[in-house]
N, C-alpha and C positions, 0 to 999 in steps of 0.2 A: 490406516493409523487412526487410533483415536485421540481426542483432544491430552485425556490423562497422558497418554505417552512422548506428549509433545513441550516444548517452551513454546506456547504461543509468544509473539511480541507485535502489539498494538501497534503499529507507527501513524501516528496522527500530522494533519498537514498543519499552514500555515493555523496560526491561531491557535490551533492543540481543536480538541472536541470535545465539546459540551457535555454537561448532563444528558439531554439529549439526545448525542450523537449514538447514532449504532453501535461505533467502535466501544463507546464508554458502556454500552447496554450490553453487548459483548464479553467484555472482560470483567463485569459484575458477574455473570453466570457462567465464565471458564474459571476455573480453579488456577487451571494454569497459566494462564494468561497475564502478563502484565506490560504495563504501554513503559514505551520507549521514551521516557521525559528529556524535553529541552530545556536549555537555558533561558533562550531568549524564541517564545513561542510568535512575536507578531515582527520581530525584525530577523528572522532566518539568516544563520551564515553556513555554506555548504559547509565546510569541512566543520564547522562544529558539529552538525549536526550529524552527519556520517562517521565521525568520531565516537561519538554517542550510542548511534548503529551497532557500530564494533563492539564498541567496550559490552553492549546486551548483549551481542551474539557470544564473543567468547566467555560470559560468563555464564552463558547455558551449559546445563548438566543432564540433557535431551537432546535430542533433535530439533532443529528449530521449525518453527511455521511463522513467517511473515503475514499480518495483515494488516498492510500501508492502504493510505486512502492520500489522493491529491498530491500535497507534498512530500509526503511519506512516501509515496513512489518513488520521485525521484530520487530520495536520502538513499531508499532500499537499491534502489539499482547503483548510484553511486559506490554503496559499499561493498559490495558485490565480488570485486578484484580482491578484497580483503578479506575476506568470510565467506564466499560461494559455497566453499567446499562445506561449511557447516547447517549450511540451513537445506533443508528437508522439502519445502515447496513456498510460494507467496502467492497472496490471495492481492491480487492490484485494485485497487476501483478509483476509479474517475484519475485518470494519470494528467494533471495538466499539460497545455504545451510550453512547455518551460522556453522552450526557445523562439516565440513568438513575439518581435515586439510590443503589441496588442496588450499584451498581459498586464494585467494591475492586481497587486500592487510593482512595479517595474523595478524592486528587489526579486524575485523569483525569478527572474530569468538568469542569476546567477546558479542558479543549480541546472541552466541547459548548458548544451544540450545533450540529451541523452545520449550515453554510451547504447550502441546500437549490437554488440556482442551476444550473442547467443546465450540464457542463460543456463548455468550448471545445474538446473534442478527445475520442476517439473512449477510450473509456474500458469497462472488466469488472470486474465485483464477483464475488466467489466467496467464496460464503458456507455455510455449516455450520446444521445442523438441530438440532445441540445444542452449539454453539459457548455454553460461559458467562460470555461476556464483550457479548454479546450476540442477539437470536433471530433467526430468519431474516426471521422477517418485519421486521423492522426491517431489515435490508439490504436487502429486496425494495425498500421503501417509499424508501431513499434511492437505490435505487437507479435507479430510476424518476425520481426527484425531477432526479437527475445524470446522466438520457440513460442510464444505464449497461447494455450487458447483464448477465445474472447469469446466474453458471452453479452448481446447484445440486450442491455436494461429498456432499449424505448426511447422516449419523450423522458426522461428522469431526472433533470437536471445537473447538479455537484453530486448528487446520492449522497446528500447530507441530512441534517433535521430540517432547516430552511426548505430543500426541495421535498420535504415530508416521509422522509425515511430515518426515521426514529430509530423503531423496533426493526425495521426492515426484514419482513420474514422470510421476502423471495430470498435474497442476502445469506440468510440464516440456510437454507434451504440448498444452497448450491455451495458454502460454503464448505456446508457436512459432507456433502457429497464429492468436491475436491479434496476433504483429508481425509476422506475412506478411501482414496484411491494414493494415497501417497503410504511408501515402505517406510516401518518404524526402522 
């Protein structure tokens, strides 16, 4: 598939994403891309936020392409039961552990724990070795749980601008190469 034949949709985490941020770098240079805006970007409530989800997904007039980062993971996997059947594949990165006490800010953990369901479409987790929002082996583990490959970033942190992925070319790089492999 290429980007043109797709509804990319951004889903950014807590906070939304920067100038900066990949994802925002991203959807400057897809045509068809555009992010999934919240209401309330720094006090997160699941179901608004998976309501949101939806109402993007079914007003796609493509196939869709997910690419959530952090919080936007778990929105995308929550909606999932309600739109699986229409989206086309998702691009994961840095999935936090939503269901860890640990977790700050200790609103997020209202979006664990993850639904553990196989997912309906063809799906890439890319995950960080000292990501502090959550550890790799817990993306391993869901990632498995959700069919998902995973592609191992390193030392990378959040794979945000903060951990110094901007432009993030390797990102850009494995991206293209997960929707070349996905059917329009």
């Amino acid at each position: 598939m290429k980007a043109s034949e797709a509804d990319i949709l951004i889903v950014p985490g807590y906070t939304n994403s920067g100038p900066g941020h990949w994802q925002t770098r991203w959807q400057a240079r897809l045509s068809s891309a555009r992010r999934v805006e919240q209401a309330a970007w720094s006090k997160p409530v699941r179901d608004d936020w998976v309501e949101r989800m939806i109402e993007h997904v079914e007003a796609a007039t493509r196939p869709v392409v997910v690419v959530a980062h952090s919080l936007g993971v778990a929105t995308v996997i929550h909606a999932v039961p309600h739109v699986g059947g229409k989206i086309a594949g998702a691009f994961l990165v840095a999935p936090p552990d939503v269901a860890n006490p640990a977790i700050r800010p200790k609103h997020l953990m209202t979006f664990g724990p993850y639904p553990r369901d196989p997912l309906p479409f063809p799906s890439l987790v890319v995950a960080s070795r000292n990501d502090p929002f959550g550890t790799y082996e817990h993306a391993d583990d869901i990632a498995a749980a959700w069919g998902s490959l995973i592609v191992d970033a390193g030392e990378a942190g959040h794979i945000n601008a903060e951990s110094g992925h901007g432009p993030w070319p390797e990102g850009t790089m494995v991206f293209a190469q997960f929707l070349s492999r996905l059917k329009p």
